[in-house]
C-alpha positions in Angstrom: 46.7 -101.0 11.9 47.5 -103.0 8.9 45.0 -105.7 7.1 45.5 -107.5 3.8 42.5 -107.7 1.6 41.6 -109.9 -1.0 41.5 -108.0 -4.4 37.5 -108.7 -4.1 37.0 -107.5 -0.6 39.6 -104.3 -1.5 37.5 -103.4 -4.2 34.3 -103.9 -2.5 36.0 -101.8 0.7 37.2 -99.1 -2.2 33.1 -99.1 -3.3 31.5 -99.1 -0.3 33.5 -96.1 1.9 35.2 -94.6 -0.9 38.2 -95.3 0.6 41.3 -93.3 -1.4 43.7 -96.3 -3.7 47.2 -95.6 -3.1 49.3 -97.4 -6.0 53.2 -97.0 -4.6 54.4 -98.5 -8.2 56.8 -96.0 -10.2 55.1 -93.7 -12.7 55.7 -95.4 -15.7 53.8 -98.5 -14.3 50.9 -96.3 -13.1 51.0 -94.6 -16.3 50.6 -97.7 -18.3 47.7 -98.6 -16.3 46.2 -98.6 -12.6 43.0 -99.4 -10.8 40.5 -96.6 -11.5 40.7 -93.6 -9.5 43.9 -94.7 -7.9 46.3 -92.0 -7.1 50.2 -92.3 -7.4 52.2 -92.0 -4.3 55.6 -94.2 -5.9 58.3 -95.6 -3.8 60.7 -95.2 -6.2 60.9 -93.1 -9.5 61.0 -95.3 -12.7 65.5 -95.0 -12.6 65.2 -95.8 -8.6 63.2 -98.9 -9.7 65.1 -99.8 -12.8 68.5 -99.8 -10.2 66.8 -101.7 -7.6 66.0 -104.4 -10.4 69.1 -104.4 -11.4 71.1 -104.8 -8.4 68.6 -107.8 -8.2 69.0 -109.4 -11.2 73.4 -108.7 -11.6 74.1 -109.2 -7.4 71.4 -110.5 -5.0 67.9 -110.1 -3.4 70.4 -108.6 -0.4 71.8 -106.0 -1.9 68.6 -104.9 -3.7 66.7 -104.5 -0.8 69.5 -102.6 1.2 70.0 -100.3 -2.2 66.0 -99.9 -1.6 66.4 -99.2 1.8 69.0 -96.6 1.1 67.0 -95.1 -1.2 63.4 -95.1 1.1 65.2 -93.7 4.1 65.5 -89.6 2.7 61.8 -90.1 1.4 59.8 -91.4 4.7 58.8 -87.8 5.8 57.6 -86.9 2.3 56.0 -89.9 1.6 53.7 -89.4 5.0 53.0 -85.9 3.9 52.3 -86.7 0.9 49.9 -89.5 1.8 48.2 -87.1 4.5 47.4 -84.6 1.1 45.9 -87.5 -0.6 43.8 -89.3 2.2 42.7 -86.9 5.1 40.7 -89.2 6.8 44.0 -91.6 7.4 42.4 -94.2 6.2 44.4 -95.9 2.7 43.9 -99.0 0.7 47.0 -99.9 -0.5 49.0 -101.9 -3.5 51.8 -102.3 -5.4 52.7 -104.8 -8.1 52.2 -108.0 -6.5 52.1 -107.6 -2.6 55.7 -107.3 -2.4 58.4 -105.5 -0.4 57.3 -101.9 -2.1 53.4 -102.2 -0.2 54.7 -103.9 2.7 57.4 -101.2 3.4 55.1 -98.1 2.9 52.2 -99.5 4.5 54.6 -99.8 7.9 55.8 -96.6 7.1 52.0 -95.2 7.2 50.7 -97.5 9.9 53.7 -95.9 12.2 52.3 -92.3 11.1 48.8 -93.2 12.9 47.4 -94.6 9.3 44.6 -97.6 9.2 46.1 -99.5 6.4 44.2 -102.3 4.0 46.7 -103.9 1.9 45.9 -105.6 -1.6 47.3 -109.8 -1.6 49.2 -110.2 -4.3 48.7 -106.4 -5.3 48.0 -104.7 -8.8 48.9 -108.6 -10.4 45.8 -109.6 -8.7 43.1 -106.7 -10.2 44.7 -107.6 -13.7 43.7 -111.4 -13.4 40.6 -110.5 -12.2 39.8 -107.8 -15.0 41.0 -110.3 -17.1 38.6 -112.7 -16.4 35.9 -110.4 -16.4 35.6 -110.6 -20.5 35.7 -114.0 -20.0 32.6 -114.9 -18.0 29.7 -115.7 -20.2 28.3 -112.0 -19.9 23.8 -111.6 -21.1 25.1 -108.9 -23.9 22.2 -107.4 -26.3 24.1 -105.1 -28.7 22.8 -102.2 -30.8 23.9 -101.8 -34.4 23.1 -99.7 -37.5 24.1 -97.6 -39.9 26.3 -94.6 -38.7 24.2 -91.7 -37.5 21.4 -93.9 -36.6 21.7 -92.3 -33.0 23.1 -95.3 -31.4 25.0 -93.6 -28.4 22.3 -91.5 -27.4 20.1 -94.2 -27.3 22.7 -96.2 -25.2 22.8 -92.9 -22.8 18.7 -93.0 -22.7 18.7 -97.0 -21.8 21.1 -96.1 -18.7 18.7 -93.4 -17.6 15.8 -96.1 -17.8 17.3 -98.0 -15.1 19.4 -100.6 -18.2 23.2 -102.1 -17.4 24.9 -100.1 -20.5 28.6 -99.9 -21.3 29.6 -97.1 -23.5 32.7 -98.6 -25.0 33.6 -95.6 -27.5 33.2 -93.2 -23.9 35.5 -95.6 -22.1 38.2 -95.3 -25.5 37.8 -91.8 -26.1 36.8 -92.2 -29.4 33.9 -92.8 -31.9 35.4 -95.5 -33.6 35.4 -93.9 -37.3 37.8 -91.3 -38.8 35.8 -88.5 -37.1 36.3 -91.1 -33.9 38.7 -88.4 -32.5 36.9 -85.0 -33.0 36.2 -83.6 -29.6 37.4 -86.3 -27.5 40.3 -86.6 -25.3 43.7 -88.7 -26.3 42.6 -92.3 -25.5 43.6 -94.2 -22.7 46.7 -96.8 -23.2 45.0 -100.5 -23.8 46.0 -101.7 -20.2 44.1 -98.8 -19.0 40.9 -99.0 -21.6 40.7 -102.7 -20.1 40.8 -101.9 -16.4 38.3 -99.5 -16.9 36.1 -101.7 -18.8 36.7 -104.7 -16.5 35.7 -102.5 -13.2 32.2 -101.4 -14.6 31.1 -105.2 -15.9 32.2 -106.4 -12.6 29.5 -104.1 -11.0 26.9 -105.4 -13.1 24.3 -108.1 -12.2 24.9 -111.3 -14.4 21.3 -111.7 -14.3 20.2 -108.8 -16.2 21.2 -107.7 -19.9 23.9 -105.3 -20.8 23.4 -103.4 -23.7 26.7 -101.7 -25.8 26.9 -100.4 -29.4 27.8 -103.1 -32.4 31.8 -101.9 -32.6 34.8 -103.3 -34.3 37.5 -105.0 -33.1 39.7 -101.8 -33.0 37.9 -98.4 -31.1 40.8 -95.8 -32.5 44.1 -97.7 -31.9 42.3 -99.7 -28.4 41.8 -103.2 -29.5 38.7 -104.6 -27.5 39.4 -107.8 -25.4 38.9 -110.9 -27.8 37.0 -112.8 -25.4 34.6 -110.1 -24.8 34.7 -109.0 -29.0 34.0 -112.8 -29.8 30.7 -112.7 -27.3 29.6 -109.6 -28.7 30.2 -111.2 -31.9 27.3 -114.1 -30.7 25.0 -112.1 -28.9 21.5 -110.8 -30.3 21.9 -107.9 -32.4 19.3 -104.9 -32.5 19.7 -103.5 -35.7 18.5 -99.7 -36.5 16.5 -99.3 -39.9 16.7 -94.8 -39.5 16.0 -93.3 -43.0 19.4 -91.5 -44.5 17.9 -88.1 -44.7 17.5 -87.9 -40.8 21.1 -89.5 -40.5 22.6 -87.0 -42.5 20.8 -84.1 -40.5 22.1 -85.6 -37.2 25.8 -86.0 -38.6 25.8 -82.7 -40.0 24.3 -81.1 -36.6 27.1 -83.1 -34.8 30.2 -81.6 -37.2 28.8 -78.1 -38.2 31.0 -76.3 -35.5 34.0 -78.1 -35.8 37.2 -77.0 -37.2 37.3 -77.2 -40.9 41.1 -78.5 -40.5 39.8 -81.3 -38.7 37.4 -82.6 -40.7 39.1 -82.2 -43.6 41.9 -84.3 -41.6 39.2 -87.0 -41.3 37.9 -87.2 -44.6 41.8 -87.6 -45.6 42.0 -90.6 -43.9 39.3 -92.3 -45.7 40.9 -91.1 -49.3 41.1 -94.4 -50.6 38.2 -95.5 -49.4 36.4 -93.2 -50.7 38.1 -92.7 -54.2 39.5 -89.6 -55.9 35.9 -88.0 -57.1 34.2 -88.1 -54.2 37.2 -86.8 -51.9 38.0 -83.8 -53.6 34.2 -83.1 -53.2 34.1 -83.7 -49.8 37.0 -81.2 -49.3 35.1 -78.8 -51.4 31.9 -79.6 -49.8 33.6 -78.8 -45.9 35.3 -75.3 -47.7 31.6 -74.4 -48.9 30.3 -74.9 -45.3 28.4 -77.8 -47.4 28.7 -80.2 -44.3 25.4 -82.0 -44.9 26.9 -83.3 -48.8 30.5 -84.0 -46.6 28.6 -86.3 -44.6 26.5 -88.1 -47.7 29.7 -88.9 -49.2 31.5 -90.1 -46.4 28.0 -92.3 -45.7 28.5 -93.8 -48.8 32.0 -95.9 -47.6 30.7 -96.4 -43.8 27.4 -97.6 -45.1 29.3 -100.2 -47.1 31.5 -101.4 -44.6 29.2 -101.4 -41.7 26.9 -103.5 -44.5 30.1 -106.2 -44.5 30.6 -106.0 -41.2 27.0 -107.2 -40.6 27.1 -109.7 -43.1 29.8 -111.9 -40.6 26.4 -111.8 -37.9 24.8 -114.8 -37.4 21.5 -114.0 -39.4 18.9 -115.6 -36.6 20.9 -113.3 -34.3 19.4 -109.9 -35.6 16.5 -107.9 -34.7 15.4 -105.2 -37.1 13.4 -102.1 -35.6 12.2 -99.1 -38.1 12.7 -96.1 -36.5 11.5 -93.2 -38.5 13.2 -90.4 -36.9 15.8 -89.9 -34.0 15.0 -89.5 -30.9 16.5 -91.1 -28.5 14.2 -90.5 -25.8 10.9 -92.7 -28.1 13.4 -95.1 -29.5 15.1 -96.6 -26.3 11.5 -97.2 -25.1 10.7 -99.1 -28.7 13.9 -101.4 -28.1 13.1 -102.1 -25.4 9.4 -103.4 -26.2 10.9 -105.7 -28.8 13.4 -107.0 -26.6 11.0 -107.8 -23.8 8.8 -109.1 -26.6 11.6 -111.5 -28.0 13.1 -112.3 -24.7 16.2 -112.1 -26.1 18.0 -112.9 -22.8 16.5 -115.6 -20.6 15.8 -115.1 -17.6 15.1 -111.3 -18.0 11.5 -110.0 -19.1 
């Protein structure tokens, strides 16, 4: 049985019975970006797919789909294996590009294997507009800013386990959005990917509660963040963190203490300039000595600046100071969230 879905009802579907994504597009377009937890099951390799356009674009629609026939034939057994490895239950949602031949000629394949088949309209295309649109929709951001090491992300982490709508963005990019950003993390997503991501988990919020994420730049490693959702964050109240430097520098230095001294001596070269000639050739003797809690005061000393600039551009009635005298992210997430309820920053949320 085949039914075509909606993109909303597909991923509602997807949500509700977990319901396997089968993305029949060729591996260099799934590899450049696909619906979250989607697995690949391509029609055609990316040089089967690159002939097939071809033959379209030089000769005719008719002879492109009979060189795709041609080349489907040999691979129906496979392809109903494979999709029996990938979906025990028989049950598939469906896409590929944009509801084309690709979708309708597996999903007849699999609904003649015995298959219940729910077909994307207008296929992957469709997601994209929607993620799309998703940074676009006026969205009740609060975002939480300070000084680096003020314990942001764990505080984020401790919000979501209080019941709070929170997007990690640096989680979602794989990096910490510095020159350490990359320390520990996995390579980053492509931006296509970061986005699809990102536009899945605002969808599943409620617009009529806040969502909190970290004060970021426009660039998280080399993802750029959506402009329409970068210029919101841009307007939305800020909670600033007031932490004293000592307890900054303690928490940095617990976070790099085991890493590899290659690496951070990588990341403080990447700052050189930034930093100037005196201070980097201390830093590198600082990380030799095992000295990580003077690596991290001078590297403080050019992210304290430019995070200082960076807040400068904030709308000043936009920006909530709190003093926290330590970090713990357990007591601070509960402070925020007293100011905020105090200030109703939102409206319509208490």
């Amino acid at each position: 049985m085949i039914q075509t879905l909606d993109i909303d009802a597909f991923l509602n579907y997807v949500a509700q019975h977990n319901t396997p994504v089968l993305d029949v597009r060729a591996p260099k377009e799934f590899t450049a970006g696909h619906i979250p937890n989607a697995l690949s099951l391509p029609l055609f390799t990316d040089e089967e797919r690159k002939q097939v356009g071809t033959t379209y674009k030089q000769i005719n629609k008719e002879q492109a789909i009979l060189l795709g026939l041609d080349l489907f034939g040999p691979k129906m057994s496979a392809m109903v294996r494979q999709a029996e490895k990938l979906t025990p239950g028989k049950e598939v949602m469906l896409h590929c590009w944009r509801g084309g031949m690709r979708s309708a000629g597996v999903a007849w394949l699999l609904d003649l294997a015995g298959f219940k088949v729910n077909l994307l309209r207008d296929g992957y295309k469709a997601f994209r507009r929607l993620v799309l649109h998703a940074f676009e929709r006026p969205l009740p951001l609060v975002v939480i800013g300070g000084f680096t090491g003020s314990g942001k992300t764990e505080i984020l982490q401790e919000l979501h386990h209080l019941g709070e709508q929170v997007v990690d963005l640096e989680k979602l990019a794989h990096h910490r959005g510095s020159a350490f950003g990359s320390i520990g993390q996995s390579n980053q997503p492509t931006v296509e990917q970061f986005e699809n991501d990102l536009g899945v988990t605002l969808r599943q919020f409620l617009s009529s509660h806040r969502i909190w994420l970290e004060d970021e730049s426009s660039i998280i490693g080399r993802i750029n963040l959506p402009n329409p959702l970068y210029n919101q964050m841009q307007q939305a109240p800020l909670v600033k963190l007031e932490v004293p430097k000592s307890a900054r520098i303690q928490k940095l230095a617990e976070d790099y203490r085991s890493v590899d001294k290659t690496l951070l001596q990588q990341a403080i070269e990447r700052i050189k300039k930034r930093l100037g000639g005196l201070a980097y050739k201390e830093a590198l003797q600082a990380i030799e000595a095992g000295n990580i809690e003077k690596m991290v005061d001078l590297a403080l000393v050019y992210y304290d600046k430019a995070y200082a600039y960076q807040l400068a551009n904030k709308p000043a009635d936009k920006i909530i100071t709190i003093a926290l005298p330590k970090i713990d992210a357990q007591e601070n997430a509960r402070e925020i969230l007293e100011v905020v309820r105090k200030k109703k920053l939102i409206l319509g949320i208490e």
